[in-house]
DSSP file (Angstrom, degrees, kcal/mol; ACC not computed):
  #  RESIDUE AA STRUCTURE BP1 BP2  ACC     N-H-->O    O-->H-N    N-H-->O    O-->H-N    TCO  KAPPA ALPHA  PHI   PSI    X-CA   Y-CA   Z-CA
    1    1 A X              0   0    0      0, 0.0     2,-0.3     0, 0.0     5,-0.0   0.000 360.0 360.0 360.0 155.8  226.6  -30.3  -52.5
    2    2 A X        -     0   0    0      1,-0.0     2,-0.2     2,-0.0     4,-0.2  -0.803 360.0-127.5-107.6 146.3  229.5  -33.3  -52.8
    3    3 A X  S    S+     0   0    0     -2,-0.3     2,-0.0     1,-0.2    -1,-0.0  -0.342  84.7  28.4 -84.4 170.2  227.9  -36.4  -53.2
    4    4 A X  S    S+     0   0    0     -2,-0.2    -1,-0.2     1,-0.1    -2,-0.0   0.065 103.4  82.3  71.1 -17.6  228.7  -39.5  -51.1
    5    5 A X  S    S+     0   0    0     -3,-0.2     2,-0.3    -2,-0.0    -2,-0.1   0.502  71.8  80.7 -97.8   7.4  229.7  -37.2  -47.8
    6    6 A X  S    S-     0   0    0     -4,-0.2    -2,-0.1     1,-0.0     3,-0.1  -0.821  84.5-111.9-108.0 159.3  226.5  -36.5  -46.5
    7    7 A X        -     0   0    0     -2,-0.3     2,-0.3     1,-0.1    -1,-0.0  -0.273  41.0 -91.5 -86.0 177.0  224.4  -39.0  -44.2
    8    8 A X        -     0   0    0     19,-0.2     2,-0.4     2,-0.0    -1,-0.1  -0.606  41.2-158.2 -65.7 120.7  221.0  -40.8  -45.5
    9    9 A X        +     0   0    0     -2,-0.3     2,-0.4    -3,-0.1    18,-0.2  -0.904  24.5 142.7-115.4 161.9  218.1  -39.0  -44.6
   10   10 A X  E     -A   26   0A   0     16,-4.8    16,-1.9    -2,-0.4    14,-0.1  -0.989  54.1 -57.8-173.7 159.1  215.1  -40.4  -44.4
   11   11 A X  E     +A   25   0A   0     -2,-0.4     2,-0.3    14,-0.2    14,-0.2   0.040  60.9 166.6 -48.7 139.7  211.6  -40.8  -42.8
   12   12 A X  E     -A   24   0A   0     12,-2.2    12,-1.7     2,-0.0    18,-0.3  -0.959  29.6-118.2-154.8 175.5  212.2  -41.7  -39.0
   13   13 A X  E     -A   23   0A   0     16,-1.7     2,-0.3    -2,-0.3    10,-0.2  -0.728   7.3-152.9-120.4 166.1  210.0  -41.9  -35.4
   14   14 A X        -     0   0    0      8,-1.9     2,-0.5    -2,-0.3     8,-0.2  -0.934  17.9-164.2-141.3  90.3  210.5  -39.9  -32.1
   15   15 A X        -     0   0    0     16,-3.1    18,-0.2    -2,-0.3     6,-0.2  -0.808   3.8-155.9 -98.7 110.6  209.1  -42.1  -29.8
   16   16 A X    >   -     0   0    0      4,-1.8     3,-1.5    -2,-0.5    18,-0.2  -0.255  27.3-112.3 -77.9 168.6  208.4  -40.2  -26.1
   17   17 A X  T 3  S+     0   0    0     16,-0.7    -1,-0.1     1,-0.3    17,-0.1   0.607 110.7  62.6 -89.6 -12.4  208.2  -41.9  -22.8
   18   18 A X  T 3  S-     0   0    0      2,-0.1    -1,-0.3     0, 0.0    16,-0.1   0.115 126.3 -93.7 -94.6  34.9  204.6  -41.3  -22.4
   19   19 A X  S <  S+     0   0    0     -3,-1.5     2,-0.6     1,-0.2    -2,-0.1   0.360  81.7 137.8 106.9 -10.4  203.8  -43.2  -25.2
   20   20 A X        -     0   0    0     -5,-0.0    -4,-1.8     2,-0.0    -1,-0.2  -0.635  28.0-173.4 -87.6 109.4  203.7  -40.4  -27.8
   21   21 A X        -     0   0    0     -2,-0.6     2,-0.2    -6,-0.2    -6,-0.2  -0.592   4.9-179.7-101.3 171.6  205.3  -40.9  -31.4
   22   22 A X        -     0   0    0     -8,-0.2    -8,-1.9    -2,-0.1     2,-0.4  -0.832  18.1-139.4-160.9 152.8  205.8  -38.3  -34.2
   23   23 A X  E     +A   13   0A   0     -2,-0.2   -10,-0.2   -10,-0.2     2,-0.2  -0.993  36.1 129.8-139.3 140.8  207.3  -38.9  -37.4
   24   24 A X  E     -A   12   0A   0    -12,-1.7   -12,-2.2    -2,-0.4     2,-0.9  -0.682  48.4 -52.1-159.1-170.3  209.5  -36.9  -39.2
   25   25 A X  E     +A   11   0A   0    -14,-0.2     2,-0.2    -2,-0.2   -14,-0.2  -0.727  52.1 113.6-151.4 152.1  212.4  -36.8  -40.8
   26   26 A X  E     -A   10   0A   0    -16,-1.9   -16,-4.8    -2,-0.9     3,-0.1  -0.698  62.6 -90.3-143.5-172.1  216.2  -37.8  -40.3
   27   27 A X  S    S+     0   0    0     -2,-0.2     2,-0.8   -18,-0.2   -19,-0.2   0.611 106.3  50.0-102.6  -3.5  219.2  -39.1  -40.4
   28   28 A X  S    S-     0   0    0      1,-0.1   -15,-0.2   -18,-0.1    -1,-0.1  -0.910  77.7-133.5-104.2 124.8  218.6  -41.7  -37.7
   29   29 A X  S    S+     0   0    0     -2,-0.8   -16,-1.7   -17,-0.1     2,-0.2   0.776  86.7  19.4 -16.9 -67.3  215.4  -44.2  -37.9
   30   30 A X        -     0   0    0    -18,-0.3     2,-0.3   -16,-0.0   -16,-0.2  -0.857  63.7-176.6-112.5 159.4  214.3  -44.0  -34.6
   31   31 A X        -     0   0    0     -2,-0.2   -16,-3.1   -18,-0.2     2,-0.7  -0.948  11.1-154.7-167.1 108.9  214.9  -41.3  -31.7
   32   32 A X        +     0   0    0     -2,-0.3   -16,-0.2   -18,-0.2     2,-0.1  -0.924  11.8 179.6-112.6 110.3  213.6  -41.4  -27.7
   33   33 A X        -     0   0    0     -2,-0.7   -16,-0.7   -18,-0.2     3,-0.0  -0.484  26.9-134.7-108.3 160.9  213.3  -38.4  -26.1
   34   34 A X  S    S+     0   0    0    -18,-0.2     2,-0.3    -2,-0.1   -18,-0.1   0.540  90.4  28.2-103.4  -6.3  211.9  -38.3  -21.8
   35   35 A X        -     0   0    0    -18,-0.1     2,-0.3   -19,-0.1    -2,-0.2  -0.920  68.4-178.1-152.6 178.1  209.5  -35.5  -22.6
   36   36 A X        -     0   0    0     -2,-0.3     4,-0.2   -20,-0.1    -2,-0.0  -0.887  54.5 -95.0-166.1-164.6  207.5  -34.0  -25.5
   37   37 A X  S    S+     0   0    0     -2,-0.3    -2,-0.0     2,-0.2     0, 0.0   0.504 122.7  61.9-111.3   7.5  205.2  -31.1  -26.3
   38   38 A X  S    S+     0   0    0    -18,-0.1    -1,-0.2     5,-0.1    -3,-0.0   0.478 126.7  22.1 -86.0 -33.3  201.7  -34.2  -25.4
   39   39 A X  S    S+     0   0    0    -19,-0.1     2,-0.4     4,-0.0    -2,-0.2   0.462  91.6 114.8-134.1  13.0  203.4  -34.1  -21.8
   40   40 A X    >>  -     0   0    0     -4,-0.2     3,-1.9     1,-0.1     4,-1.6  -0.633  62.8-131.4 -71.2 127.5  205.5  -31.0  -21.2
   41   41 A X  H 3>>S+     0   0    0     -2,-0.4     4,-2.4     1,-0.3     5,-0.8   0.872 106.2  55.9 -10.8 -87.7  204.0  -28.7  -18.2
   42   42 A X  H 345S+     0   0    0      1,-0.3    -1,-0.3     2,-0.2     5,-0.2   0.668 114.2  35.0 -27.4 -44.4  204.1  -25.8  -20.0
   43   43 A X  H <45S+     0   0    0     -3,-1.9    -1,-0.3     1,-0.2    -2,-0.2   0.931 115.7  57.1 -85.9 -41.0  201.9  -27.1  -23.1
   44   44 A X  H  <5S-     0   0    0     -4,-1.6    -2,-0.2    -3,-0.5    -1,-0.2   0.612 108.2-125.6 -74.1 -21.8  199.8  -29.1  -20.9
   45   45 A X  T  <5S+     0   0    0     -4,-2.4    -3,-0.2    -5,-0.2    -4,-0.1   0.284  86.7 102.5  88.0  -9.0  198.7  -26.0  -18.6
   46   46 A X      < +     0   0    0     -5,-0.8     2,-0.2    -6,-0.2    -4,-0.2  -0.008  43.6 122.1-115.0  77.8  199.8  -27.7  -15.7
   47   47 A X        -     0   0    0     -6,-0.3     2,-0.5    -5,-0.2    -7,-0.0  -0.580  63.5-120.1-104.2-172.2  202.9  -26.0  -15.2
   48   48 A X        -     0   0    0     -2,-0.2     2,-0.3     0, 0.0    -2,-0.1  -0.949  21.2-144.2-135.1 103.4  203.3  -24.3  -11.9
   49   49 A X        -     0   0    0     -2,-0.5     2,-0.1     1,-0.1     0, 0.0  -0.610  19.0-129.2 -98.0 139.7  204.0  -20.0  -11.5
   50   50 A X        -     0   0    0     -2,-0.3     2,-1.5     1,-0.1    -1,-0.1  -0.333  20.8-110.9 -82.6 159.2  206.0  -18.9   -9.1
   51   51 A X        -     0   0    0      1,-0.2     4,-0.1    -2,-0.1    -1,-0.1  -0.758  36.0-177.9 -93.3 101.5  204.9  -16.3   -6.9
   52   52 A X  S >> S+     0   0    0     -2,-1.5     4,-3.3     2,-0.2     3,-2.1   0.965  79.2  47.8 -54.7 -64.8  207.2  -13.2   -8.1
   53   53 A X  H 3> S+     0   0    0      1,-0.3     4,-1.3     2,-0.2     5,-0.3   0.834 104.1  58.8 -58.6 -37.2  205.8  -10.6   -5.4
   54   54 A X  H 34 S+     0   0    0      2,-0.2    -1,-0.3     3,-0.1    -2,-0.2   0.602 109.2  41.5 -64.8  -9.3  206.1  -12.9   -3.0
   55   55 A X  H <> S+     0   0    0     -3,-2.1     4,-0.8    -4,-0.1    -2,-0.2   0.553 113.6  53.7 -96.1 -43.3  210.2  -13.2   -3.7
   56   56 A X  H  X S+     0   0    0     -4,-3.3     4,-0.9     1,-0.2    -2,-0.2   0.875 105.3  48.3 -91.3 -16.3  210.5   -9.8   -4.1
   57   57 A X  H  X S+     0   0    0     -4,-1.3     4,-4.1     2,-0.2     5,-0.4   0.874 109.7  54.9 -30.7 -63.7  208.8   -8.7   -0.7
   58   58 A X  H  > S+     0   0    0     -5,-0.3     4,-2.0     1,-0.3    -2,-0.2   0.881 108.3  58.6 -59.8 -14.5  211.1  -11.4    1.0
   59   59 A X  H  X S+     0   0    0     -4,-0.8     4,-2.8     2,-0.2     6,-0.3   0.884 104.9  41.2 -45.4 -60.8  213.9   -9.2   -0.9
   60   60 A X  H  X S+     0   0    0     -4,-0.9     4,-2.5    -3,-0.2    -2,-0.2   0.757 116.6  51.5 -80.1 -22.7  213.4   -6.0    0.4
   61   61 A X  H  < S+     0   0    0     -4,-4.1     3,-0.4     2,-0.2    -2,-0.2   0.972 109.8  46.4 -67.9 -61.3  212.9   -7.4    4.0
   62   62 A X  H  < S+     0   0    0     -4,-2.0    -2,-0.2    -5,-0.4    -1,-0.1   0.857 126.7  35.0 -50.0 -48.8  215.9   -9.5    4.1
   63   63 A X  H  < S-     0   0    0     -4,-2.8    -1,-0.2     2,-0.1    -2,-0.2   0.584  98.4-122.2 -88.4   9.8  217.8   -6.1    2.6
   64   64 A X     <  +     0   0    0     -4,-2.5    -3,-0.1    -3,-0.4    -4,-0.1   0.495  60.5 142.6  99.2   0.1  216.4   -3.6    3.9
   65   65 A X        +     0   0    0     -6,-0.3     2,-0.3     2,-0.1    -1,-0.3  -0.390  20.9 175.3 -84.0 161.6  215.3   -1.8    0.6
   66   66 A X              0   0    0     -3,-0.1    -1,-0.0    -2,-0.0    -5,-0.0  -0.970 360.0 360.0-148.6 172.8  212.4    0.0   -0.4
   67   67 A X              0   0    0     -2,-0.3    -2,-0.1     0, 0.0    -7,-0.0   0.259 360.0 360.0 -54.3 360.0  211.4    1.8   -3.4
């Protein structure tokens, strides 16, 4: 690697909007992100599945198809 052209890295926080930090490391100090993997749906279990069968029913009515 050429010296002097690459940025400082260095220990730095990821501060979330519910309150949740992680520290890591970068080239910036600090970093605030709106969502994280303490409050995403998906991790938390309350995310919300769509009813598939129900979509695809409303499919075949609306064109006329069947199997």
């Amino acid at each position: 690697m050429k010296k002097e052209i690459h940025p400082a890295y260095s220990p730095s926080k990821v501060i979330c909007a519910c309150g949740n930090m992680v520290e890591t490391g970068s080239t910036k100090k600090e970093m605030h992100v709106e969502i994280c993997a303490a409050c995403h749906p998906f991790f938390t279990g309350k995310s919300k599945f769509i009813d598939s069968a129900g979509r695809v029913e409303k499919f075949r009515q609306r064109y006329g198809k069947k199997e």
